[in-house]
Steps between C-alpha positions, in 0.01 A plus 500: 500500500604865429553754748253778542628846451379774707330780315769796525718273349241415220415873489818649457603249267164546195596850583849431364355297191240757406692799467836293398369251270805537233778444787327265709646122276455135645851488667498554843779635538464767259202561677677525848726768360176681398335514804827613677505832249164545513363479864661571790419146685641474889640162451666272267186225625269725388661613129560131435127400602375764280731444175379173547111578437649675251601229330272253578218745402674608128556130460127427579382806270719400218361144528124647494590687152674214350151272509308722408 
């Protein structure tokens, strides 16, 4: 089973996807670089949980357009 995220974390991180949809790729690193630059994210906890929506949520997305 997956872990559930809380919703800042989910909230900050559609926030990051909506208004930087051409940076925001399917490589979580890249992504954990982005959030670093972009937010200013207390811990290094925090900035990975949130690249990691990130990631998991372009991946998801890009999956949706694919199908259809």
């Amino acid at each position: 089973m997956g872990s559930i995220r809380p919703t800042y974390i989910k909230r900050v991180a559609l926030e990051i996807v909506k208004k930087h949809q051409d940076m925001v790729s399917d490589d979580f690193q890249a992504n954990k670089e982005l959030v670093s630059r972009i937010t200013d994210v207390p811990t290094k906890k925090m900035r990975n949980r949130i690249a990691g929506y990130v990631t998991r949520y372009y991946k998801v997305t890009k999956r949706r357009q694919e199908q259809t």
